[in-house]
C-alpha positions in Angstrom: 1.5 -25.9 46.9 -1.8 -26.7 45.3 -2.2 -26.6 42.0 -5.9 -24.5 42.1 -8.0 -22.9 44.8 -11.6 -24.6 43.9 -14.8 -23.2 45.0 -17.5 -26.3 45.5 -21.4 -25.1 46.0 -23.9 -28.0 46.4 -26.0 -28.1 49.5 -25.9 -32.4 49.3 -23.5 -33.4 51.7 -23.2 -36.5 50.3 -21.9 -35.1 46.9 -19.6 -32.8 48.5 -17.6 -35.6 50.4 -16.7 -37.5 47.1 -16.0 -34.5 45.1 -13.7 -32.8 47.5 -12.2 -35.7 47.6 -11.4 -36.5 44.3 -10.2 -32.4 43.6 -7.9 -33.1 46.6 -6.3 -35.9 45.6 -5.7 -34.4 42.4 -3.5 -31.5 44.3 -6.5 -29.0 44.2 -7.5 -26.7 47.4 -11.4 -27.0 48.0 -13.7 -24.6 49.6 -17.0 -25.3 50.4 -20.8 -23.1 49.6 -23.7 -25.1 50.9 -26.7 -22.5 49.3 -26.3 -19.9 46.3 -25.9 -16.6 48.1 -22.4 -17.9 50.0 -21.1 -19.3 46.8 -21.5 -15.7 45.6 -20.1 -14.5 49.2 -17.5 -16.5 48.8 -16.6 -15.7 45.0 -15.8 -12.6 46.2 -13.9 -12.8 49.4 -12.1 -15.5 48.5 -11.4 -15.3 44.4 -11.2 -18.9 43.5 -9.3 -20.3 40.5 -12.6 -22.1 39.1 -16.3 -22.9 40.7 -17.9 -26.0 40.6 -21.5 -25.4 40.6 -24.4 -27.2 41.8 -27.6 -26.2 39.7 -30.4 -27.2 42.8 -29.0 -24.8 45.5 -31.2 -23.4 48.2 -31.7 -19.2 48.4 -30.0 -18.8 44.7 -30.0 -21.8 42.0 -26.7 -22.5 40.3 -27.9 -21.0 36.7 -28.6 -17.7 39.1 -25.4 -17.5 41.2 -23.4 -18.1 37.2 -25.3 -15.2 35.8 -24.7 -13.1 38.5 -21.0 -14.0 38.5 -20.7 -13.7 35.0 -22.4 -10.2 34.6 -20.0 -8.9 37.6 -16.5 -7.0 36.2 -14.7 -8.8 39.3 -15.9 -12.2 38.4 -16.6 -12.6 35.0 -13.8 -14.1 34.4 -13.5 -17.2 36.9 -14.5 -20.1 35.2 -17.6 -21.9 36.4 -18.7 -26.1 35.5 -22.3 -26.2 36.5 -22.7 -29.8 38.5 -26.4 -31.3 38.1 -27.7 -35.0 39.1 -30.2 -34.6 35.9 -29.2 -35.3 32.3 -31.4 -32.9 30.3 -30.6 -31.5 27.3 -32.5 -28.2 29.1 -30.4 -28.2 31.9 -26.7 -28.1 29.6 -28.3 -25.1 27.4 -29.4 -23.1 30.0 -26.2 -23.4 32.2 -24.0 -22.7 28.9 -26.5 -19.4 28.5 -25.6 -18.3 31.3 -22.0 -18.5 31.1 -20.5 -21.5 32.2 -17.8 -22.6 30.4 -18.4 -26.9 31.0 -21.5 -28.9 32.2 -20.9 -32.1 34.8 -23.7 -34.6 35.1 -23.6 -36.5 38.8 -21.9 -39.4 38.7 -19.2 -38.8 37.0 -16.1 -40.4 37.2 -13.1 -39.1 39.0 -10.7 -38.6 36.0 -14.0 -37.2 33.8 -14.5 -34.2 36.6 -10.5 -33.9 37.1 -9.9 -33.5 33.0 -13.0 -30.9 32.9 -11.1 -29.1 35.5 -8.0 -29.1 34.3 -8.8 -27.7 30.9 -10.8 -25.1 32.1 -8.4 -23.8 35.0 -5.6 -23.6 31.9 -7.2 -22.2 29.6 -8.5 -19.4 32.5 -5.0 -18.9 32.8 -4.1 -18.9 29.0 -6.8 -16.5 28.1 -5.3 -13.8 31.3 -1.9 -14.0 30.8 0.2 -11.7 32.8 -3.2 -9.8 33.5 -3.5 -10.0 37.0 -7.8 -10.4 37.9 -9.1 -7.3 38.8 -9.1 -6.3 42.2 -12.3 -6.0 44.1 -13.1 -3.5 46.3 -12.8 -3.8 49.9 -16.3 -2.2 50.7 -17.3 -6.1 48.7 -15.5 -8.2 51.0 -17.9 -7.8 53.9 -21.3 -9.7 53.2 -23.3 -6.9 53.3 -21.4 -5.8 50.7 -21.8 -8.9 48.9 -25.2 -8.8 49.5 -25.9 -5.1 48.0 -23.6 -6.3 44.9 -26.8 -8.7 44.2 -29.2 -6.4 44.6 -27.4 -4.1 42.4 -26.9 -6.8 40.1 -30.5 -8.0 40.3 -31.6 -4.5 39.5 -29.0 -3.8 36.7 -30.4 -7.0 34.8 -34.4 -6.4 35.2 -33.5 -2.7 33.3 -32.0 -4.4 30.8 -34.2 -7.0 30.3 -37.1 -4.0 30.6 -35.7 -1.5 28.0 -34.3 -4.5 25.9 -37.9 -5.7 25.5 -39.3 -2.9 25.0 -37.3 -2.3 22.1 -37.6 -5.3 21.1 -41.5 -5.0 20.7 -41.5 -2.3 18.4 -40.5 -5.5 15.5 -44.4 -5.6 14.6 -45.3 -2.2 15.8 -44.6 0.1 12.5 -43.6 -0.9 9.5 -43.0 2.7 8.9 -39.1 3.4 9.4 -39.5 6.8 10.7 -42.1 6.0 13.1 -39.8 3.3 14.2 -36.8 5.7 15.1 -39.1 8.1 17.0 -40.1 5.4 18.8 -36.8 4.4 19.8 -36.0 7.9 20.3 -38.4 7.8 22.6 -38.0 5.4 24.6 -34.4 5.8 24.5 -35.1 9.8 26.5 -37.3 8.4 28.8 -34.4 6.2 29.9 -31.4 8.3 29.8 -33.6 12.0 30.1 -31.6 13.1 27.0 -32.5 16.6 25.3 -32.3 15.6 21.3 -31.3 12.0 20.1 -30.2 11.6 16.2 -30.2 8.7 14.4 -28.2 8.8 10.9 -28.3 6.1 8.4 -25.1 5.8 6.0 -26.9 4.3 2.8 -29.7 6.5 2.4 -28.3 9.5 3.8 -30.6 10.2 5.7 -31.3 11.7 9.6 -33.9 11.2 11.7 -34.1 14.1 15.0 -35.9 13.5 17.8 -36.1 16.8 20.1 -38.1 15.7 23.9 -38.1 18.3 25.5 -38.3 22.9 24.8 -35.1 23.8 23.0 -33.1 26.1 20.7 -33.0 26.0 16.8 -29.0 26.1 17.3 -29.1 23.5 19.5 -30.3 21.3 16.8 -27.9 22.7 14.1 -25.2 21.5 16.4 -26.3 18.2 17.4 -26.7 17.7 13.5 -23.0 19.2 13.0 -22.2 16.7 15.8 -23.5 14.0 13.9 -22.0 14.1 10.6 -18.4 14.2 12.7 -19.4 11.5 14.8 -20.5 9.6 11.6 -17.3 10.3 9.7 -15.4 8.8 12.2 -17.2 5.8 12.2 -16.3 5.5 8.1 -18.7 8.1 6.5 -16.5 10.1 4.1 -17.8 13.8 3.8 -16.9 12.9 -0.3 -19.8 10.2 0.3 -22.6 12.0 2.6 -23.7 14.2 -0.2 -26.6 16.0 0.5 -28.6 14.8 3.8 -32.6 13.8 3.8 -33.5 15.7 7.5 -37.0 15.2 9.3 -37.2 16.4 13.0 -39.9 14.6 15.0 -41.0 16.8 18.3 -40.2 19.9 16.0 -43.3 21.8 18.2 -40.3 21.5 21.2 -38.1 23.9 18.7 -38.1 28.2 19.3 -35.6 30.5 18.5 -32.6 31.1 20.5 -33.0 34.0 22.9 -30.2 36.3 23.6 -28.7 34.8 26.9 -25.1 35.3 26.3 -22.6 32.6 26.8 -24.3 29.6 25.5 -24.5 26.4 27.7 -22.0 23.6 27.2 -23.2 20.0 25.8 -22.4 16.6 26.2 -22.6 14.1 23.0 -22.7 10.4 23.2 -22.8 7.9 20.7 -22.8 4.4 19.6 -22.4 2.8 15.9 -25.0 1.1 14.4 -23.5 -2.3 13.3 -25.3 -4.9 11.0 -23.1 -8.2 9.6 -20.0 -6.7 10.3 -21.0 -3.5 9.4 -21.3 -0.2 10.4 -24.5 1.2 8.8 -25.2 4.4 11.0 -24.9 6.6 14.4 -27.5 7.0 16.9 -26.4 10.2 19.2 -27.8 11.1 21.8 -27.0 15.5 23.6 -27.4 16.9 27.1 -26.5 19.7 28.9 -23.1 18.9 30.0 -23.0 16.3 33.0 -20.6 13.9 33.5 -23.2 11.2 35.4 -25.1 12.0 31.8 -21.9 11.2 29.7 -21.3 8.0 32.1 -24.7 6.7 32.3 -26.1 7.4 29.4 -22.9 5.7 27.2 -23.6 2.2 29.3 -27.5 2.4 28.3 -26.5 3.2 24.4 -23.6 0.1 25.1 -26.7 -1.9 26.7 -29.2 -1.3 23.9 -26.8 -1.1 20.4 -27.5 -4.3 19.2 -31.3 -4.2 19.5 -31.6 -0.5 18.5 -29.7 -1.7 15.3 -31.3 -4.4 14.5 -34.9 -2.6 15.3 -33.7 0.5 13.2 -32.4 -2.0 10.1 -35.4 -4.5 9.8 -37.4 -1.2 9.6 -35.5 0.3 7.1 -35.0 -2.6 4.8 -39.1 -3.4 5.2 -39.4 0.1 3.8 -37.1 -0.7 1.0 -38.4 -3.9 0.3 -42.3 -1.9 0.5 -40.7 1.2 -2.0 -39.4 -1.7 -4.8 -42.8 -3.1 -4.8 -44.3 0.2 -5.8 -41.7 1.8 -7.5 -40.8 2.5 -11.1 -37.6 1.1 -11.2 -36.2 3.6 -13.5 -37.7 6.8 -12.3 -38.3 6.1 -8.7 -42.1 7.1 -8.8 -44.7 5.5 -8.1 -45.7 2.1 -10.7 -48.4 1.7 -13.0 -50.4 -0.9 -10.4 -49.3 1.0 -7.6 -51.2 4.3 -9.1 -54.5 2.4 -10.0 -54.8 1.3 -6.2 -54.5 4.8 -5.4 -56.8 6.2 -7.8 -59.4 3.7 -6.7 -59.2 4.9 -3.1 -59.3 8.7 -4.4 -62.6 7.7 -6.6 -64.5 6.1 -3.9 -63.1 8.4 -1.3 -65.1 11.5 -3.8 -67.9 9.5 -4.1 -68.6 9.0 -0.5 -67.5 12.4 0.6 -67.9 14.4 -2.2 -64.8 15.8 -2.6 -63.3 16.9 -6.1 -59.8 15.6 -7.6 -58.3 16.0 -11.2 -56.3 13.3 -13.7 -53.3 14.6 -15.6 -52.2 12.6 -18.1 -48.9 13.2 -19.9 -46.8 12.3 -23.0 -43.5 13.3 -24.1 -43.7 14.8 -27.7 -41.4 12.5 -30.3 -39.9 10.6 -27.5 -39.4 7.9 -30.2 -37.1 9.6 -32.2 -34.9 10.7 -29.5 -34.5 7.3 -28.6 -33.8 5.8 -32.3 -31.3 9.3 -32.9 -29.8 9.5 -29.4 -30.4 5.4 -28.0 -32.5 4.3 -25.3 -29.8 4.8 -22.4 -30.2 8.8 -23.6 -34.2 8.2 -23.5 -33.7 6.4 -19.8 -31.8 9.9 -18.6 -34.5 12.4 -20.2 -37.1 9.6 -18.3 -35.5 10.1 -14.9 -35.0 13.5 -15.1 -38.3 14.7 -16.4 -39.8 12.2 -13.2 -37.9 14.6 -10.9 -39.0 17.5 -12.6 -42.5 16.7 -12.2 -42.4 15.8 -9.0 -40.6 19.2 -8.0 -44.1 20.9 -9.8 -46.6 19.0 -7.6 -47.7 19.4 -4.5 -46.7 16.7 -1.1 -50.3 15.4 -1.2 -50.5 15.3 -5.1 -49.1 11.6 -6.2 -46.9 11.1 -9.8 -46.7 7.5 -11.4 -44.7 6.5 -14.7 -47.9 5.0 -16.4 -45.7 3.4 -19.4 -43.6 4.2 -21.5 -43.1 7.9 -21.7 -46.3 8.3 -20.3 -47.1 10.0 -16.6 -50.1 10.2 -14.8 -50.7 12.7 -12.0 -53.7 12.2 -9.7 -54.5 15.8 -7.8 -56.7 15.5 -4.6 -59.0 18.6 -3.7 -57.9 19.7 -7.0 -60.7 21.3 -9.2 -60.2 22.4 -13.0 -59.0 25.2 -12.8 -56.3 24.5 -10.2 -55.4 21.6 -12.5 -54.6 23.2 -15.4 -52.4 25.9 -13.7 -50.5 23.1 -12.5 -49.7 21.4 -16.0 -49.4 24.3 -17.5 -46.7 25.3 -14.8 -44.9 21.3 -15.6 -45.3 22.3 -19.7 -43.2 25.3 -19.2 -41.1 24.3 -17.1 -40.2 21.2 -19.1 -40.1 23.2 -22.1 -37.7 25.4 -20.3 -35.4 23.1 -19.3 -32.1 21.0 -20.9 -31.8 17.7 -20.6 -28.1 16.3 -20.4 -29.2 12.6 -22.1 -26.9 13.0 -24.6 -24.1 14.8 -22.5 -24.5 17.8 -24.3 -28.1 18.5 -24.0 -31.3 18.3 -25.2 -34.6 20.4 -25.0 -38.0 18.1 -24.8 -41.5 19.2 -24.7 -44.4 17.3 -23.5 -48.5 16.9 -23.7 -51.1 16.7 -21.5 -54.6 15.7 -21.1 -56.8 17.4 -17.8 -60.0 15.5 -16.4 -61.7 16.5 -13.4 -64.3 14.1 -11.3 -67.1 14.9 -10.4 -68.2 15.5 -14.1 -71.0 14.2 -16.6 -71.1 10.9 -18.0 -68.7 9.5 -15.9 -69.6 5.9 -13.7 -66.1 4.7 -12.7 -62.3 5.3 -12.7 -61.8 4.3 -16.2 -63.7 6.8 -17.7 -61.8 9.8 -15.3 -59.0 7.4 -17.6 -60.5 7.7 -21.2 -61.1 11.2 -20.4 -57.8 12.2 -19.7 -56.7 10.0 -22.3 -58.7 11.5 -25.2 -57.8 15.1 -24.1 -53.9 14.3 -24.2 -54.7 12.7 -28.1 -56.4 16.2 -28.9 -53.7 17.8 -27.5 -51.0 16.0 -29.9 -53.5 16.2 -32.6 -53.5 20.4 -32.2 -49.6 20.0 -32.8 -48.0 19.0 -28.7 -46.1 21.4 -26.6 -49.8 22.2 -24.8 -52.0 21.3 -22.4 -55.8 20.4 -23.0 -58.7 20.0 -20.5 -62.0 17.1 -21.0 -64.4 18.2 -22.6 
């Protein structure tokens, strides 16, 4: 009985004669394949314990017939030791890439091939256990079977390759993270012809919805519903979630839900989101209910995870990394230097266009003796808070910086005098208004402000629309705080 049935594929006759030779000695049972295409024939029909692999092979080269092999359910699994007469560094990395398990330079000696062999064909067997290999189909066994099992394979890894690289690309497209997950989205539907995909990140709680293609409000509310419980099972606690950040891309695709009666069934597939180890979100993707949809379209999302991930991730954390850099670290608005480069672009934007924006500057009134009564972790809450506050007054467009200190500044684009005043006299009140849990059991703050407005007299630059607003805020502490004054 032999101790291993060896498949041999090297189209030099030459090379074949000594090593069958030396495998039969050694107890082995050798079958020949003089080009690539009957080594892959002959994989299948005849299910060899290992395959000794010639990389120069008419029809298919070796590194060809071991990817093939390798990406096949039936074959995966049958060691291969890629045989070459050249001794290039190249040569061992490529055959390794593509699956081989050991790499044999010509001229070897008898014992160095036979050793190689041995180890490989046990550890084959160590590694399967009882597991009996996979049975392959019958339809297989006949070359033209073999034949269409190429093609298939051939085709299966030029749309990965296609949708891998596409993704891929979209590294140094956007550095904006939303932009990035439509994109995926995207491309993701095109592939898969998916109605809504949903992409939830854990951290920042927040969901991204990409709707392709005319469909119902509800249909939406579900796939979000669908979501979360996906996302729960993959670790998010519902204590955790908290309240969810939602922005639907392709919203124009939305209309009401017309009264059709017995609504049509889904289908829902997903796949985790995993970066070192970890599982950082859910991208899930909804169709009307079809089980070649729930097949197909869960290998594509297998296919693509780790790319979509790490796509989706190096987005998000340049979008962090971006935010930090222009952030008050304390009240998450926007910094001191952060708000001057803004304000620059606003002034020359006004004078080339002439367009009209207004400066609020505020102060909060005796802020230094709530932090010498109360401490300066109190003064850090009533600081955060009174950010948020503000930024709940103002308008998506409008921008809000922390300016230093206690101070804010609010720049107001297409904002006259008028407008601007309304506006920080609506942020007075509602300050005034409003208690502040600093000290755990409350406080009440009020605040000044100071109002310019550009175009206006005497003004050459930026820092005079400054100075302006400035020297209003001072007359308004100087009139006794709590109020709001406009330039003069």
């Amino acid at each position: 009985m032999p101790r291993g049935n060896i498949l041999l594929a090297d189209d030099n006759k030459l090379v074949v004669k000594i090593t069958s030779a030396i495998l039969e000695d050694a107890d082995y049972k050798v079958s020949v394949a003089w080009d690539g295409l009957q080594a892959v024939n002959k994989a299948y029909t005849e299910e060899p314990d290992l395959i000794v692999l010639d990389v120069e092979m008419p029809k298919i080269n070796g590194y060809q017939v071991c990817r093939l092999l390798k990406d096949d359910e039936y074959t995966r699994d049958i060691p291969v030791i890629m045989l070459t007469g050249r001794d290039q560094q190249s040569d061992m990395f490529w055959g390794l890439k593509t699956g081989a398990a050991a790499y044999v330079t010509k001229g070897f000696k008898p014992d160095q091939l036979i050793k190689v062999v041995e180890d490989q064909i046990e550890r084959s067997r160590k590694a399967r256990g009882d597991q009996q290999r996979r049975p392959i189909p019958a339809r297989l066994l006949e070359e033209e079977g073999v034949f269409s099992r190429v093609i298939d394979l051939l085709d299966s890894k030029l749309f990965e390759s296609t949708i891998l690289n596409e993704l891929g690309s979209l590294a140094s497209v956007s550095d904006d993270y939303r932009e990035t997950v439509k994109v995926v989205l995207e491309i993701v539907s095109r592939v898969v012809g998916n109605l809504m995909g949903m992409v939830l990140m854990f951290d920042e709680n927040d969901m991204v919805a990409q709707v392709s293609r005319t469909s119902d409000y509800s249909i939406l509310e579900e796939l979000k519903r669908k979501t979360i419980e996906f996302a729960e099972g993959y670790g998010l606690s519902a204590e955790r979630s908290g309240p969810v950040e939602f922005t639907v891309l392709g919203e124009e695709h939305l209309k009401s839900a017309p009264d059709r009666g017995e609504a049509k069934p889904f289908s829902y597939v997903h796949v985790p989101l995993t970066a070192q180890k970890k599982v950082i979100g859910v991208l899930v993707l909804s169709q009307y209910q079809s089980p070649a949809f729930a097949r197909d379209a869960q290998l594509i999302l297998d296919l693509i995870q780790n790319q979509v991930t790490i796509v989706i991730d190096n987005a998000r954390l340049y979008e962090a990394t971006r935010k930090l850099a222009i952030t008050d670290g304390l009240t998450r608005v926007y910094n001191h230097r952060f708000f001057q480069e803004l304000f620059e672009k606003e002034f020359t934007r006004s004078d080339r266009y002439n367009t009209i924006f207004s400066l609020i500057m505020l102060d909060i009134d005796h802020f230094k003796n709530i932090n010498d009564t109360y401490g300066h972790l109190c003064g850090d809450e009533i600081l955060r808070g009174l950010a948020e506050l503000i930024t709940g007054c103002l308008r998506s467009m409008d921008v809000v910086a922390r300016y230093g200190g206690e101070e804010f500044a609010m720049l107001l684009p297409e904002t006259g005098a008028a407008e601007a005043l309304q506006t920080a006299e609506r942020i007075r009140r509602t300050v005034e208004s409003t208690t502040f849990m600093g000290n755990g059991q409350g406080l009440k703050v009020t605040v000044s402000m100071g109002v310019a407005t550009y175009p206006c007299p005497d003004v050459n630059d930026r820092a005079d629309v400054i100075a302006k607003a400035d020297a209003a805020l001072y007359e308004a502490k100087d009139a006794g705080r709590n109020r709001v004054v406009a330039s003069k």
